[in-house]
Residue, then its C-alpha position, 0 to 999 in steps of 0.5 A: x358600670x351601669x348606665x348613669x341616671x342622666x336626671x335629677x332636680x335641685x332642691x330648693x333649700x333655707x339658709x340663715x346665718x346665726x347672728x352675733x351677740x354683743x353686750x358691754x364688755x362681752x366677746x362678740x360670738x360668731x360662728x364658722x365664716x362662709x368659707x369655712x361653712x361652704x368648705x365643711x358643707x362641700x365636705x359633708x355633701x362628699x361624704x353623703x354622695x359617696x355612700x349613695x345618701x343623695x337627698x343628703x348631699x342634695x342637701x349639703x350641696x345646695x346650702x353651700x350654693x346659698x352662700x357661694x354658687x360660684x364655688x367650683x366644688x360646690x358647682x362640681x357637686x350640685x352638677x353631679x346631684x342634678x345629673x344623678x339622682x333619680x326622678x321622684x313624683x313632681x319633679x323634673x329633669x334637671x339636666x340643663x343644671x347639671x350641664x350648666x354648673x358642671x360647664x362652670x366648674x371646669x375651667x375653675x377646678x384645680x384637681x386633676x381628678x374633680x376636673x375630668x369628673x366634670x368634663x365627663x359628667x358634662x358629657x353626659x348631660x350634653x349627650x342626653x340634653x342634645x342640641x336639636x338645632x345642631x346634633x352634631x355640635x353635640x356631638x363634636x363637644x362631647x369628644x372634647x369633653x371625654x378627650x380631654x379628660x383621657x388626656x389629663x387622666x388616661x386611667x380615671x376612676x373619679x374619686x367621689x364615685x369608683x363607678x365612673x372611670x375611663x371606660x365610660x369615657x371611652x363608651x362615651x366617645x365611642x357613641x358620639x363618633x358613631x352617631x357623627x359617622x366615623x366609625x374607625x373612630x367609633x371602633x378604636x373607642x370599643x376597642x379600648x373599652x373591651x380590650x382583647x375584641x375586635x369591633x368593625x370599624x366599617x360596619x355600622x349594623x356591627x357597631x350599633x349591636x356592640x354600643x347597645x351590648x355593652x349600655x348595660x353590661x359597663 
């Protein structure tokens, strides 16, 4: 796939609840609980994000946040629209969002395939975000984050964008090996991204021409 945009912002949104009629022998009415109402927003922020309508999504996830940010699918979302949406006029970069709601999410989803989505949009953030103090802590979290994705879903494709899969998990580890210094470890990640060609795993001048050829061409 192309490189993901590693940007977005959150929207701020308004939310109001219906509020329930009574009067003398009449039924009290009242809407969808907020379980269900978070369920049918997530559901429709889903929906929204895999045809590429981020501003909807954006939408969706976010109304579902006013009524229950702890929500893992919730967090997966608003995580993943932070982390991929473009930036427009004004708006900043929201990658520390998208770094936190998806670091929130994983230990609380309970999908095999939503939990490694968010460890490896986690590691976006984490690669773009950095750790001035300690690059290398940076690092080290992104190959536990990608590994340990591979090892719970060695051939992932995340089901809310076919586009993100194993090999930008590889490309992923591949970079934070290469930028930690060990290149055996840096090769054998390129290797498994590009089946077939042999990458140096001594070479650093090798490895980088290979990382940057291949930014664009996954």
């Amino acid at each position: 796939m192309g490189r993901i945009a590693k940007t977005g912002w959150l929207l701020a949104l308004a939310f109001g609840l219906g509020a329930a009629g009574c009067g003398k022998k009449s039924d009290t009415s009242t809407g969808p609980g907020p379980d269900t109402r978070v369920a049918d927003l997530t559901a429709a922020g889903w929906k929204a994000f895999e045809t590429n309508d981020l501003a909807t999504a954006a939408s969706k996830f976010n109304e579902a946040k006013k009524i229950d940010g702890t929500n893992p699918q919730v967090l997966l979302g608003v995580g993943w629209i932070a982390l991929v949406t473009p930036p427009r006029t004004g708006a900043s970069r929201d990658l520390v969002t998208a770094q936190g709601s998806l670091s929130l999410a994983v230990p609380a989803l309970t999908d095999a395939n939503d939990k490694a989505g968010a460890r490896i949009g986690q590691a976006y953030a984490e690669f773009a975000l950095g750790r001035t103090n300690d690059p290398n802590q940076t690092y080290r979290t992104i190959i536990s984050l990608v590994s340990a994705a591979l090892a719970a879903q060695p051939t992932f494709v995340f089901k809310h964008r076919s586009a993100v899969d194993a090999t930008d998990a590889h490309y992923l580890w591949a970079q934070a090996s290469f930028a930690l210094g060990d290149f055996p470890a840096a090769a054998a990640q390129l290797d498994l991204v590009e089946p077939g060609r042999t990458h140096s795993p001594t070479s650093a001048t090798a490895l980088l021409a290979d990382l940057t050829r291949l930014q664009t061409a996954i």
